[in-house]
C-alpha positions as CSV (number, residue, x, y, z in Angstrom):
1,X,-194.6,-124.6,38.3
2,X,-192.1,-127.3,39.7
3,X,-191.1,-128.9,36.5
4,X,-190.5,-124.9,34.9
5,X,-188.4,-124.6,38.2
6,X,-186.3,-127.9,37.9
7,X,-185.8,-126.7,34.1
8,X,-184.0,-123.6,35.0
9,X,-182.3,-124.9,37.8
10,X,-180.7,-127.9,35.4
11,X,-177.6,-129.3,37.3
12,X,-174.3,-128.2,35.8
13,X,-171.6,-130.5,33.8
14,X,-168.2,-129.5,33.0
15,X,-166.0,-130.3,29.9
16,X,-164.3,-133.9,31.6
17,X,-168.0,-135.2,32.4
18,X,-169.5,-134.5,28.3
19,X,-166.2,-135.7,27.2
20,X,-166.9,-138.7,29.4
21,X,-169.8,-139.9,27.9
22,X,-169.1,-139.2,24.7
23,X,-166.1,-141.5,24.7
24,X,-169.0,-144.2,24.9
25,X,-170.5,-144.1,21.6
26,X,-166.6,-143.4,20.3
27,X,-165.6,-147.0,21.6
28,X,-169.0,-148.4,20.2
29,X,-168.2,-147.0,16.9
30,X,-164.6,-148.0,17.0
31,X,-165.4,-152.2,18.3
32,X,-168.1,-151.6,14.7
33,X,-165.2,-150.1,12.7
34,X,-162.8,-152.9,13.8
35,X,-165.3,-155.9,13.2
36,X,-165.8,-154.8,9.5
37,X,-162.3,-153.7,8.9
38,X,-161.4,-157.5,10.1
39,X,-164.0,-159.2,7.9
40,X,-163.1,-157.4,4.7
41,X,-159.3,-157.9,5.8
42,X,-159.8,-161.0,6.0
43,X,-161.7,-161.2,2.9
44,X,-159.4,-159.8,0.4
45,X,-156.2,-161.8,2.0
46,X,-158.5,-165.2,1.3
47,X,-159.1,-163.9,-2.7
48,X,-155.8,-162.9,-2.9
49,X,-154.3,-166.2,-1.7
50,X,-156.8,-168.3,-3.6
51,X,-155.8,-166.7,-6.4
52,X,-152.1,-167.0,-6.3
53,X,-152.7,-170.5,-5.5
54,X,-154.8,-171.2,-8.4
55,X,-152.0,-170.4,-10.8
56,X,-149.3,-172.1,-8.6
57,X,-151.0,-175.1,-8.6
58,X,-151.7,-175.2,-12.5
59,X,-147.8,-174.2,-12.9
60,X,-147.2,-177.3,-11.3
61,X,-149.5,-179.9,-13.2
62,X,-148.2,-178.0,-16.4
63,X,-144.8,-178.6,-15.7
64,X,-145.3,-182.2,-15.3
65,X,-147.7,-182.2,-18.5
66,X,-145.5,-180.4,-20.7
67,X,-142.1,-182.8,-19.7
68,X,-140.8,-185.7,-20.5
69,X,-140.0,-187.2,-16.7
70,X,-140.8,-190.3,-14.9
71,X,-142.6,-190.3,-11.3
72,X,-139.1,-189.7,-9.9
73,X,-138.4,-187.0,-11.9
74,X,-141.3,-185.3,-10.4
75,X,-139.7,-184.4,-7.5
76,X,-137.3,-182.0,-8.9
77,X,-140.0,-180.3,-10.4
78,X,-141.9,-180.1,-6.7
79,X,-138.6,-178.9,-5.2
80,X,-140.0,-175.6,-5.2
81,X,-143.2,-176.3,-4.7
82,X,-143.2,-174.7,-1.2
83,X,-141.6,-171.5,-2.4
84,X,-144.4,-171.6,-5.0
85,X,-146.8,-172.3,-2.4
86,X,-145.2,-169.7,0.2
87,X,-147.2,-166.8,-0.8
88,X,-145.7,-163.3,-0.3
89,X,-147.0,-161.2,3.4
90,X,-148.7,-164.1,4.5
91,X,-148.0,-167.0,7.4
92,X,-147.0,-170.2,5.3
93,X,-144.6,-172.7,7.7
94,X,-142.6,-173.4,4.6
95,X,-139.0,-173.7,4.9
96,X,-137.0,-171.7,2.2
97,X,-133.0,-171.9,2.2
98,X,-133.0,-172.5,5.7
99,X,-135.2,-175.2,8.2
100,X,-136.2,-172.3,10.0
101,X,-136.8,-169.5,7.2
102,X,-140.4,-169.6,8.1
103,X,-142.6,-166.8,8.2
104,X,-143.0,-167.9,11.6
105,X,-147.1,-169.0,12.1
106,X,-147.5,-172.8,13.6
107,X,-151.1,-172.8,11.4
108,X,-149.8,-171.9,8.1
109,X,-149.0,-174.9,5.8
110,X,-147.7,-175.6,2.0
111,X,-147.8,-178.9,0.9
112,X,-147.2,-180.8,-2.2
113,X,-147.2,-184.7,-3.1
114,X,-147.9,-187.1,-6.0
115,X,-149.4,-190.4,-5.5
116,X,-149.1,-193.8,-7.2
117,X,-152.6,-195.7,-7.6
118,X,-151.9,-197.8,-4.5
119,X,-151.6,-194.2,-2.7
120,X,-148.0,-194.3,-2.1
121,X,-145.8,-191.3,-1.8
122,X,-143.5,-191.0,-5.4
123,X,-142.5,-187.6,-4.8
124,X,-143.3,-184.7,-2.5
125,X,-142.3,-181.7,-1.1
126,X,-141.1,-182.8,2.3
127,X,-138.3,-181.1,3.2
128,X,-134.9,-181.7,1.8
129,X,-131.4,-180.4,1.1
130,X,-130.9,-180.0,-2.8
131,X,-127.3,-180.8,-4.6
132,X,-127.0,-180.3,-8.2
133,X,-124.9,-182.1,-9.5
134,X,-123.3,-183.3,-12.6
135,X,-120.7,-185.8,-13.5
136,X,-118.7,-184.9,-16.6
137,X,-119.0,-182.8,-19.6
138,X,-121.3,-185.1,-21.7
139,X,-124.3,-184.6,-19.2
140,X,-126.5,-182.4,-20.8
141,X,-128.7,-181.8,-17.9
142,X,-126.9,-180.8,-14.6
143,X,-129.8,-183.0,-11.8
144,X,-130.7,-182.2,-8.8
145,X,-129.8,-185.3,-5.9
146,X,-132.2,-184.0,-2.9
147,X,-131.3,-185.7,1.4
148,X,-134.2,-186.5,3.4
149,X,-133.4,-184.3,6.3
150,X,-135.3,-186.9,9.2
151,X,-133.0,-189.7,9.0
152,X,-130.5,-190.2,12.3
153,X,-127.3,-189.6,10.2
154,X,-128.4,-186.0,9.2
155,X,-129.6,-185.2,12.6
156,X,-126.6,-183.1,13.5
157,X,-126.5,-181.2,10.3
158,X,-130.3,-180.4,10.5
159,X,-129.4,-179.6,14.3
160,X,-126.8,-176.9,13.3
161,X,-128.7,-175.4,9.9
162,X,-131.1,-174.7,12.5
163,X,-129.1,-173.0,15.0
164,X,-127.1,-170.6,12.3
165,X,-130.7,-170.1,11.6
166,X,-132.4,-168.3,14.4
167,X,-130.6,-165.0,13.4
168,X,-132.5,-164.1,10.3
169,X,-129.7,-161.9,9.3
170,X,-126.8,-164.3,9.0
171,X,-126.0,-165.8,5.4
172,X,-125.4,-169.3,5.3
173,X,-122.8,-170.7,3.5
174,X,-123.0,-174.6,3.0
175,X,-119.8,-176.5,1.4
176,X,-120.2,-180.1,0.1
177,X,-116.8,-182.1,-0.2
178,X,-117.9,-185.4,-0.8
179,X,-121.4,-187.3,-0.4
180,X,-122.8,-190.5,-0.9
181,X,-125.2,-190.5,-4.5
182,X,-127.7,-193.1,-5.5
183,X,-127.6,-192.2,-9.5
184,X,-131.0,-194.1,-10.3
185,X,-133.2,-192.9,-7.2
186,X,-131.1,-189.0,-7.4
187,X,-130.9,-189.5,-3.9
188,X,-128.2,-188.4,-1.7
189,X,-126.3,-187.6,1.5
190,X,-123.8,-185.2,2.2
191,X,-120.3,-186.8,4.2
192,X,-117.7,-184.3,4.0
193,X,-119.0,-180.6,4.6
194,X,-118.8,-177.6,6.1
195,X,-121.3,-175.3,7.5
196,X,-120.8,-171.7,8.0
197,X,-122.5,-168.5,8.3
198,X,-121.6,-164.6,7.5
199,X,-123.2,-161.6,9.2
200,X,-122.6,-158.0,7.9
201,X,-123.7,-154.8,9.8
202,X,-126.9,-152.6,8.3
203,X,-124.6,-150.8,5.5
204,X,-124.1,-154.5,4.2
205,X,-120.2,-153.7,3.8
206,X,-118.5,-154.2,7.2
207,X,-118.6,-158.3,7.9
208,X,-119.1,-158.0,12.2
209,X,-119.3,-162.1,12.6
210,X,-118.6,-165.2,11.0
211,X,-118.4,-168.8,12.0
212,X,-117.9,-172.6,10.4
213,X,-118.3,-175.9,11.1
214,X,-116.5,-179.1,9.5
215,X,-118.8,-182.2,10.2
216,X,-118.5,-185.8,8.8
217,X,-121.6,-187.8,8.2
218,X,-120.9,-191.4,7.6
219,X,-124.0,-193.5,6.2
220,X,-124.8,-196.8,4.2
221,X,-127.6,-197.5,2.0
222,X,-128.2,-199.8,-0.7
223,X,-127.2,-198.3,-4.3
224,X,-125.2,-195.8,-3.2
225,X,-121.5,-194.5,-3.7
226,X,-119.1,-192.2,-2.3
227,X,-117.9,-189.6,-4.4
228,X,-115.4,-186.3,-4.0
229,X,-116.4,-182.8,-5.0
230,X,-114.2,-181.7,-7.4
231,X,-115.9,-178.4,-8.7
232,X,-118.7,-176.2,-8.7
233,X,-118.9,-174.4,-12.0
234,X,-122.2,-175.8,-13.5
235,X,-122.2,-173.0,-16.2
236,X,-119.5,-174.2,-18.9
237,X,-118.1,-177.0,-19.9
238,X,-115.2,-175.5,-21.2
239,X,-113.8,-174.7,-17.3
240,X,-110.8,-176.2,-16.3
241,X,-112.6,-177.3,-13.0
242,X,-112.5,-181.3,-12.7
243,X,-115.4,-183.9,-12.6
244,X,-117.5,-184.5,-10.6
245,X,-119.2,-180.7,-9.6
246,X,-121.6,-180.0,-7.2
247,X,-123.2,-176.6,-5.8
248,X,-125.3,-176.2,-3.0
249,X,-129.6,-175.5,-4.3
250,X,-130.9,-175.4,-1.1
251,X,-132.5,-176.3,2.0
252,X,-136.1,-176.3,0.6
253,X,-139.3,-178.0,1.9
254,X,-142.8,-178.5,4.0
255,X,-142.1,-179.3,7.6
256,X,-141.8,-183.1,8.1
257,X,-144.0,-183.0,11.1
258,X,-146.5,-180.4,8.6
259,X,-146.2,-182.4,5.8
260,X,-147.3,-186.3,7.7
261,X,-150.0,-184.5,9.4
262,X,-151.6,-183.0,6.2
263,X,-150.7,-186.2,4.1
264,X,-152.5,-188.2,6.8
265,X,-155.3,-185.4,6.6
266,X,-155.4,-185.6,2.3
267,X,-154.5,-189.4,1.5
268,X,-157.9,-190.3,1.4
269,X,-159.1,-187.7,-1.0
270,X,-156.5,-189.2,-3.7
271,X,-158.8,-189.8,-6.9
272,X,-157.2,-190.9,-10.3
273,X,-159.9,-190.3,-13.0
274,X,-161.5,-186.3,-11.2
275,X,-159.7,-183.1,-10.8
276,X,-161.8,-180.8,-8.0
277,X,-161.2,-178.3,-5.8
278,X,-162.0,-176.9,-2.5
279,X,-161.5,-174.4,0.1
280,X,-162.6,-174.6,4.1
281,X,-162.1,-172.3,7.1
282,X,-160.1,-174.6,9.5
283,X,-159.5,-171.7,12.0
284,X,-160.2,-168.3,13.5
285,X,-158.3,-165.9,10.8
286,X,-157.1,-169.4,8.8
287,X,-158.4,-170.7,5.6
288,X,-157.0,-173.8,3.2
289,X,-156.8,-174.5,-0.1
290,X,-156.4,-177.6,-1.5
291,X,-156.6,-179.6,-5.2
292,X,-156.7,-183.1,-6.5
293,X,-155.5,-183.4,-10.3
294,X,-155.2,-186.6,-12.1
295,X,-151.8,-187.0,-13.7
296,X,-151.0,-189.8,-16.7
297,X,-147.1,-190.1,-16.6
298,X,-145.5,-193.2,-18.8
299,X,-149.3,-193.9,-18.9
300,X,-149.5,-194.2,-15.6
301,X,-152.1,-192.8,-13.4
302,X,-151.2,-190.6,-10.6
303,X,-152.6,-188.4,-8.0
304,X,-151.5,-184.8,-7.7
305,X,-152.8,-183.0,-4.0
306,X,-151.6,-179.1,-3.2
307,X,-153.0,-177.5,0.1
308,X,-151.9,-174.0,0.8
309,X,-153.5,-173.1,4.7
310,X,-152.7,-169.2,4.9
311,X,-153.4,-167.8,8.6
312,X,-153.8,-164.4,7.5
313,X,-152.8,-162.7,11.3
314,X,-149.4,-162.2,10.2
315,X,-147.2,-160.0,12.1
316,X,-147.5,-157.1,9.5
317,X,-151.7,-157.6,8.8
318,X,-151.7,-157.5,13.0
319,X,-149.3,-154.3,12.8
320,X,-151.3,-152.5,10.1
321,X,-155.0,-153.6,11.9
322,X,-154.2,-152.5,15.6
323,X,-152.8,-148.8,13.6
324,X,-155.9,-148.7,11.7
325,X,-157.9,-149.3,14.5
326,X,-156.0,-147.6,17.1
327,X,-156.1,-143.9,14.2
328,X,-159.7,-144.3,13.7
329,X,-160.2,-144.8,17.5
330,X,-158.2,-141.6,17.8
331,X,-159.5,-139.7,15.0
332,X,-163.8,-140.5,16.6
333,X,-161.8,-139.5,20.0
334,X,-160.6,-136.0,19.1
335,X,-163.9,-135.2,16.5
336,X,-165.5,-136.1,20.2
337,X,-163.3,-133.7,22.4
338,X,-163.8,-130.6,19.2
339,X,-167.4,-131.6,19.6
340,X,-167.4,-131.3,23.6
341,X,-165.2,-128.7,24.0
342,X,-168.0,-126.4,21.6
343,X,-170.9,-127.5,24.0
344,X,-168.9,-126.9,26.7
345,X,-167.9,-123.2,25.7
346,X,-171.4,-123.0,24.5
347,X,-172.4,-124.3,28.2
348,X,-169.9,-121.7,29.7
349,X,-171.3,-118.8,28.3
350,X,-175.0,-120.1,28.9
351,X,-173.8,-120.4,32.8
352,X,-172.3,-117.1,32.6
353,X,-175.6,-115.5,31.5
354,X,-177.4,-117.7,34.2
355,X,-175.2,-116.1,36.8
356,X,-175.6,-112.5,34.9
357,X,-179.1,-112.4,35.1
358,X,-179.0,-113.9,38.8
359,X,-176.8,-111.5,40.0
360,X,-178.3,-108.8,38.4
361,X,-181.8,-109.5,39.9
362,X,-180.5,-109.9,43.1
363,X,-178.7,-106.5,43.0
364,X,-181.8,-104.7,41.5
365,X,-183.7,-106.3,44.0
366,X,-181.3,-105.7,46.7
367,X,-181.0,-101.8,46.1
368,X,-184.8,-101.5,45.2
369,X,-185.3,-102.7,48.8
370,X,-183.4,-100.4,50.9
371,X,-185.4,-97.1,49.4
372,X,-188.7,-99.0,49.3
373,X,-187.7,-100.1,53.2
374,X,-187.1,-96.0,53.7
375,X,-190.7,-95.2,52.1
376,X,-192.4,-97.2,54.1
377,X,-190.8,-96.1,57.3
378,X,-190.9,-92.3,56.5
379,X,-194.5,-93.0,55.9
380,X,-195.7,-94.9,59.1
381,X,-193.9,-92.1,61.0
382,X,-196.4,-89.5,58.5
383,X,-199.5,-91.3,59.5
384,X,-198.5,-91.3,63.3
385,X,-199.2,-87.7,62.8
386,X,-197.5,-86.5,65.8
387,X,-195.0,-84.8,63.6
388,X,-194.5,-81.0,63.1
389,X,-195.2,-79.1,59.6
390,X,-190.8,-79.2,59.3
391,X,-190.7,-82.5,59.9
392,X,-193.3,-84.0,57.8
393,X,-191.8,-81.9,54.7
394,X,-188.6,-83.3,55.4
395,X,-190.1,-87.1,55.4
396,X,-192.1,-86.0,51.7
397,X,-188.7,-84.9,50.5
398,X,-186.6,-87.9,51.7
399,X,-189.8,-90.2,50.7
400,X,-189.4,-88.1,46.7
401,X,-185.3,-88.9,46.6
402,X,-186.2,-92.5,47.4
403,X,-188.9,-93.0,44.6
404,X,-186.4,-90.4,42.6
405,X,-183.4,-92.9,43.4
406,X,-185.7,-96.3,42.6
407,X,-186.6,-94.9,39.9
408,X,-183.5,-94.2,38.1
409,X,-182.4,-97.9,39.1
410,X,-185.4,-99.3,37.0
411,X,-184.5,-96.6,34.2
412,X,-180.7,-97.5,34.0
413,X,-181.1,-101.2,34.2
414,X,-184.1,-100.7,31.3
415,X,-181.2,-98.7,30.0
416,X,-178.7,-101.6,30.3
417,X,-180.6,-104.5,28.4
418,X,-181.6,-101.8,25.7
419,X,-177.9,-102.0,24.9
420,X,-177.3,-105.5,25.0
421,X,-179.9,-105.8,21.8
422,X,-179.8,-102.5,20.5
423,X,-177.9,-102.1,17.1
424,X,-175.2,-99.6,15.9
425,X,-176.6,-96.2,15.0
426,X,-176.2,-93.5,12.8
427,X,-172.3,-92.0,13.0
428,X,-172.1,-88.1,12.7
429,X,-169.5,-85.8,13.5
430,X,-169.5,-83.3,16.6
431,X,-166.9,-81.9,19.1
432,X,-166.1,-83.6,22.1
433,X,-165.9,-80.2,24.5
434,X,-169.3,-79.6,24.0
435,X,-170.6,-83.1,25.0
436,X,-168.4,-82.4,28.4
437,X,-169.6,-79.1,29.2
438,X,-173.1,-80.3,28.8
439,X,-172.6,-83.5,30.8
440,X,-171.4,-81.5,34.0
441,X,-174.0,-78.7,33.5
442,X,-175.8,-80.2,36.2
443,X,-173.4,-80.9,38.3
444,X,-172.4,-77.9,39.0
445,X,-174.3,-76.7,41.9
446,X,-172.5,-80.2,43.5
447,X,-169.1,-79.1,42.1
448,X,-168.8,-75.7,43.6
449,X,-170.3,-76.8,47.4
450,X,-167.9,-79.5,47.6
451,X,-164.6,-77.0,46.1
452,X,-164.2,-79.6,43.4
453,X,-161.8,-78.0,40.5
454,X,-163.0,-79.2,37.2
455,X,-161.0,-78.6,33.8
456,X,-160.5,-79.7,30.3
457,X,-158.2,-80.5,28.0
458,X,-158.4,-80.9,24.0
459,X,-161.5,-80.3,21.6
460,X,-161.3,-82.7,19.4
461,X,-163.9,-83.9,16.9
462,X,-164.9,-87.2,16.0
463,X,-167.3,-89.1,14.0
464,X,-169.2,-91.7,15.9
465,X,-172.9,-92.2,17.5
466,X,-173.6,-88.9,19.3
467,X,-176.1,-90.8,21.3
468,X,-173.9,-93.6,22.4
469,X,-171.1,-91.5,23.6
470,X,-173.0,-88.9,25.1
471,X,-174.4,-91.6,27.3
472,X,-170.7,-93.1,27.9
473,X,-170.0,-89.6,29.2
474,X,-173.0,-88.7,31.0
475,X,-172.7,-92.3,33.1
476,X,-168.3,-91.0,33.1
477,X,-169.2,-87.7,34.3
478,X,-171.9,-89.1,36.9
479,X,-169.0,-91.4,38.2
480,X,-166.5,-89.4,38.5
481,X,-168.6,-86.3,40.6
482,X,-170.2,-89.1,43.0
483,X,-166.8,-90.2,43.6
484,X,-164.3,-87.0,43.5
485,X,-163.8,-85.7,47.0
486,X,-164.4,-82.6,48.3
487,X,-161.6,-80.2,47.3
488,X,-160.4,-82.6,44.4
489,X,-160.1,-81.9,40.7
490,X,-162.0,-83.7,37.2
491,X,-160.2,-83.3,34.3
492,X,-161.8,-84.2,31.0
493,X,-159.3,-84.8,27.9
494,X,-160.9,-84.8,24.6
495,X,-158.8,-86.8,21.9
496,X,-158.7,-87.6,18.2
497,X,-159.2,-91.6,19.0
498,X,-159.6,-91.5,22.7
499,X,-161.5,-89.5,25.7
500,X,-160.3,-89.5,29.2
501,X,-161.8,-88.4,32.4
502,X,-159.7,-88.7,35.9
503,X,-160.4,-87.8,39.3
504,X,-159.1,-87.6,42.4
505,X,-160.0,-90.4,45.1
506,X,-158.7,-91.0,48.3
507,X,-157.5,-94.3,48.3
508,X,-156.7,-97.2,45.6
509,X,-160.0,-98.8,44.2
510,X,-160.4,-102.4,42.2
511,X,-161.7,-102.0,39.1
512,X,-161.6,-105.4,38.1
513,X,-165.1,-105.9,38.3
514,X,-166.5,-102.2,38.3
515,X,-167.8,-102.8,34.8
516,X,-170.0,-105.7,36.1
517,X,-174.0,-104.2,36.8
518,X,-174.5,-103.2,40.1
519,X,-170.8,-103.1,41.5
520,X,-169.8,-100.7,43.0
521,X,-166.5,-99.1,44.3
522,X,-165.3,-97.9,48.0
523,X,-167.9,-97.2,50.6
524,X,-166.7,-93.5,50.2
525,X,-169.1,-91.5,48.3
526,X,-169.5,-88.4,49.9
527,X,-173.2,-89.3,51.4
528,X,-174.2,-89.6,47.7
529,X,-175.9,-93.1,46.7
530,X,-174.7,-94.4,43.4
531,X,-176.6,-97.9,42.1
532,X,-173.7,-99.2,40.5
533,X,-174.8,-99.4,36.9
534,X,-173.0,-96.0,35.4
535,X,-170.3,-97.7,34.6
536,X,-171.7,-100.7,32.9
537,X,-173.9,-99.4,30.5
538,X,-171.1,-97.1,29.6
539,X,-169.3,-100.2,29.1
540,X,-172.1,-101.7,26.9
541,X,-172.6,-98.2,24.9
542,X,-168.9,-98.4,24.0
543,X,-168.9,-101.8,22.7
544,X,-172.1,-101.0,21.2
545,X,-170.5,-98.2,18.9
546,X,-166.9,-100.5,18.3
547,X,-164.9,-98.2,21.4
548,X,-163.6,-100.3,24.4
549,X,-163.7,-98.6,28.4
550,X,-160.9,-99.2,30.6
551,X,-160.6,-98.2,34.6
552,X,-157.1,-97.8,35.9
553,X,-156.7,-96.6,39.6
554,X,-153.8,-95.3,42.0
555,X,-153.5,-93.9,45.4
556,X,-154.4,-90.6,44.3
557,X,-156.1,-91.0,40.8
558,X,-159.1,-93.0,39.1
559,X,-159.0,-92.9,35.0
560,X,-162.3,-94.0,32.7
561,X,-160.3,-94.1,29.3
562,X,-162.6,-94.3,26.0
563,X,-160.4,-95.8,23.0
564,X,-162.7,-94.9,19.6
């Protein structure tokens, strides 16, 4: 009997406290949904970047293959071997055109060198500044002279490339006058030149900043001479531009402090006669490549090693993650609220029919109480039987309007839940006059002893559920006579989609709840008792037959208006 209690009496939640806990699960799911969308992320950017590297690094051995070069001449091919290396969208500290054009991670790494068979460096990509040039119009090959960039007497130069730099949108602009060249080792180093930098606004038309630099290097090394930059046209030999030319390539090349560390790192694996291939994590979100191919140049061995280390958290995999992660979150969170706010209008309504039937047993039991109460007093004072003939006929007939009044309490709230379950019924048409003038029939007798002036207005006919609205107007008719004083009028209106009853009433009543069981209006009722439920199952009859009841009320006039 306890637990049947506790089961009805279930504590209450509201929409903030389901939405609450259903936020739980939501993050669950979401930290599940963000662990696999960061494994297979980080999946596909691995394959992807294997495979780019895969034919990067067999572009490179076929290059040297499939040309006749010496060790040297290596080096021009592995001048781009970073950009090769650099792969598109992902974190690669290469340095493209600039010593700072990096895609800005401190783990990613692309790296390039060929080996001797005593394991000495012959060519690389360390970084470098690229000159082609070309010294008169018999050269049938333009070469490319490349500058280490770590040497003291490029320090300044590297120092201000750097700083022109930092602002990814200014265009450098890099003028050789004269340099220093070493023909047989196609090294050299830049003396005269001048270092600039344009930057246009968004449309790309209107130049907002612009800045150069003349610097002098001075330097000395064996085998090399100073020559002066007499043009730049490498296209045609037929230009009227002088000998020597020379055009800026670029500032290409693996980090000097990336390129030791990874050299000190791969040295060892240097093998002359086996080719293989490997890949290792070497980090949270970072994976490297790397390959050793065996090289025969001037029948010579030599010792080819690429590593390409991608961290795959780039800026934009990091932007597109959290947005992925942050709409799915989103997405769970509002599939939770749609959920939560339907079991909480699904709670509502069950609360609301909680409270129904709660008030509604309290107010049957409440005005079942006071006759019952009046019974059993009236009949104490019968069995005392010190009362005379007058008297005790009296008590029988106030003891019969109690049981008549209980009674009809019991009949109309039978009445009431009948109407909550019953189903449309059959339409027919029939005059509205007619249901009136048989409503009041009975009242009559009432009518006339209080002077109340009753009327009517209209006959119209309609086609509805007799039954229904002759029980809307018998529980209309009811209200109105309990409720009319004495000397005041009823007027009945019959129309083609509505029926109206007023009465007179002696003072302004709320009707905002007057529909709700057992509610009743003033105190005034002219010594009649009314149990409050007319005008609810009225209101349940109407909606029962597709009509709606309204109650208006002024100082002077109460109106039940039927809308068919």
């Amino acid at each position: 009997m306890k637990n049947t209690f506790l089961k009805r009496c279930r504590k209450r939640t509201s929409f903030i406290k389901l939405f609450g806990k259903a936020m739980i699960p939501v993050i669950l799911i979401t930290a599940v949904f963000g662990a696999m969308l960061l494994a297979v992320t980080e999946f596909f950017i691995y394959r992807d970047a294997h495979d780019q590297f895969m034919l990067n690094r067999q572009e490179i051995c076929s290059n040297i293959r499939s040309r006749d070069i010496d060790a040297m001449g290596c080096e021009r091919l592995m001048r781009i071997t970073d950009h090769n290396l650099g792969l598109n969208g992902y974190d690669v500290s290469i340095k493209e055109y600039s010593l700072t054009d990096s895609y800005g991670s401190s783990e990613g790494a692309a790296f390039a060198v060929l080996l001797d068979e005593n394991g000495d460096v012959v060519a690389s990509s360390r970084e470098k500044f690229w000159l082609m040039v070309k010294f008169d119009a018999e050269e049938k090959y333009k070469d490319f002279y490349s500058c280490d960039l770590d040497i003291p007497e490029t320090e300044e130069l590297r120092n201000e490339l750097e700083r022109i730099s930092e602002d990814k949108e200014n265009i450098q602009s890099i003028k050789v006058n004269s340099l220093y060249v070493n023909k047989e080792t196609l090294r050299m180093v830049p003396h005269e030149v001048t270092v600039g930098f344009q930057k246009y606004a968004d449309d790309g038309n209107k130049l907002i900043n612009e800045e150069q630099k003349d610097m002098i290097i001075n330097f000395e090394g064996e085998g090399y001479e100073l020559i002066e930059v007499k043009g730049t046209s490498m296209m045609s030999k037929n230009t009227d531009e002088p000998y020597p030319r020379a055009s800026v390539a670029h500032y290409i090349g693996t980090d000097s402090g990336l390129f030791d560390g990874l050299l000190e790192k791969y040295r060892s694996k240097a093998n002359m006669s086996t080719a293989y291939f490997s890949s290792e994590n070497v980090g949270t979100f970072v994976n490297e490549d790397y390959s050793v191919d065996s090289l025969k140049i001037d029948g010579k061995d030599y010792c080819l090693i690429t590593v390409c280390r991608i961290d795959g958290w780039t800026s934009q995999i990091r932007s597109l993650y959290l947005r992925a992660v942050l709409l799915f979150f989103a997405f769970a969170a509002v599939i939770a609220a749609l959920l939560c706010w339907r079991k909480d209008m699904f709670n509502r309504s069950m609360y609301a029919f909680e409270d129904y039937q709660r008030d509604l047993t309290n107010s049957l039991a409440h005005d079942i109480k006071t006759p019952l109460m009046a019974i059993g007093g009236y009949a104490e004072n019968l069995l005392d039987g010190k009362l005379s003939e007058e008297e005790q006929r009296n008590y029988l007939s106030s003891i019969i309007s109690s049981v008549k009044y209980t009674d009809d309490i019991i009949l109309n709230t039978l009445e009431l839940n009948t109407l909550e379950s019953r189903s449309g019924g059959k339409k027919e048409e029939f005059g509205l006059r007619k249901v009136f003038e048989k409503a009041f029939e009975k009242y009559m007798p009432i009518l006339e002893e209080n002077g109340i002036k009753l009327s009517f207005e209209g006959d119209s006919q309609v086609c509805a559920d007799k039954a229904a609205v002759e029980k809307i107007i018998e529980n209309l008719v009811s209200n109105a006579v309990k409720y009319t004083e004495k000397g005041g009028s009823i007027k009945a209106i019959s129309g083609k989609k509505r029926i109206s009853l007023v009465n007179t009433v002696s003072g302004k009543i709320d009707v905002s709840k007057l529909r709700q069981p057992f509610v009743k209006g003033d105190s005034s009722r002219n010594g009649m008792r009314g149990s409050g439920l007319g005008l609810a199952i009225a209101d349940k009859a109407a909606a029962h037959i597709g009509g709606k009841l309204s109650l208006s009320c002024t100082d002077k006039e109460f109106t039940a208006e039927l809308k068919l």
